[in-house]
N, C-alpha and C positions, 0 to 999 in steps of 0.2 A: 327742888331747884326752882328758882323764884324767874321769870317771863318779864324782859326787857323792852319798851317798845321805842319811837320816836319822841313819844309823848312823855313817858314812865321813866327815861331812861337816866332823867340830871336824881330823879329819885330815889331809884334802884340804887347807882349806883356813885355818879358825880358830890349827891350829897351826902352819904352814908359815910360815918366813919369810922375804921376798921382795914381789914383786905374782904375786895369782893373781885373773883374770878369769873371774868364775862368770858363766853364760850359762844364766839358770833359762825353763823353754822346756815345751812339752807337745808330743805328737806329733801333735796333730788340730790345730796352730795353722800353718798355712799364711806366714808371718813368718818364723817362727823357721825352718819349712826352709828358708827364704830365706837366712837367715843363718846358717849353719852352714859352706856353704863361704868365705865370708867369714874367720870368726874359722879355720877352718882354714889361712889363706894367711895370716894373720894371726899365727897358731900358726908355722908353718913359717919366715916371714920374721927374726921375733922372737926365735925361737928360748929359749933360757934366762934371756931379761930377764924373762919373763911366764910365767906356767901358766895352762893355759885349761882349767879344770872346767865342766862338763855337768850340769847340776843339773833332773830330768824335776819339775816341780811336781806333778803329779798322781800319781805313784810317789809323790812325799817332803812330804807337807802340813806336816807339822812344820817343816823347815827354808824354807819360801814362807810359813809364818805368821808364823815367826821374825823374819821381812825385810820382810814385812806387804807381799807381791808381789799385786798386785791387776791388772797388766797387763802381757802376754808380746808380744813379747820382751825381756827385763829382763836389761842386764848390772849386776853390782856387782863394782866394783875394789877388792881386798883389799889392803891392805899391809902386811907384819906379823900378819897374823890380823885387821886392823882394817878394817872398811871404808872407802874413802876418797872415792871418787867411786862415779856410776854414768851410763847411760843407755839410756834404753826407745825398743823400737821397731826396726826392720831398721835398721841404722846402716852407712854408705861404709865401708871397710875404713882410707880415711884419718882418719877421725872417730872411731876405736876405736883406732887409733895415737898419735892423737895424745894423748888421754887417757892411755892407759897409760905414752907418753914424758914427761908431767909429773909422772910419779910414781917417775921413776926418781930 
């Protein structure tokens, strides 16, 4: 999984085109290291349909204000640089596929 900063982030994920699944997260948030092996099987299974960015909101306040992330853990599905869907919270590994498979 590919590490989103303030800096990195029109990069990663704004200019990319495709679906790229940002997974904006903090490290004292018990959830999200819930979910991290999750979108990594998820990463793996998937393979080149999806890009899965890592975005620390407490490292990068400018891009969590951007998105106006007010609760972790927060995926948003990019398509094109656009965001298209999202959802919050430790989510099934089937319920994160299945979102990004409507967007192909």
């Amino acid at each position: 999984m590919a590490v989103a900063t303030d800096d990195t982030f029109d990069t990663e994920v704004k200019n990319r085109p495709g679906l790229t699944l940002v997974d904006f997260w903090a490290p004292w948030c018990g959830p999200c290291r819930m979910l991290a092996p999750t979108l990594e099987k998820v990463q793996n299974e998937m393979g080149d349909k999806v890009k899965i960015v890592k975005v620390d909101i407490q490292e990068n306040e400018k891009v969590a204000q951007q998105f106006n992330i007010q609760n972790i853990p927060f995926m948003m599905l990019f398509k094109d640089g656009n965001p298209v869907d999202q959802l919050m919270g430790n989510q099934p590994k089937p319920k994160i596929e299945k979102m990004v498979t409507a967007h192909l």
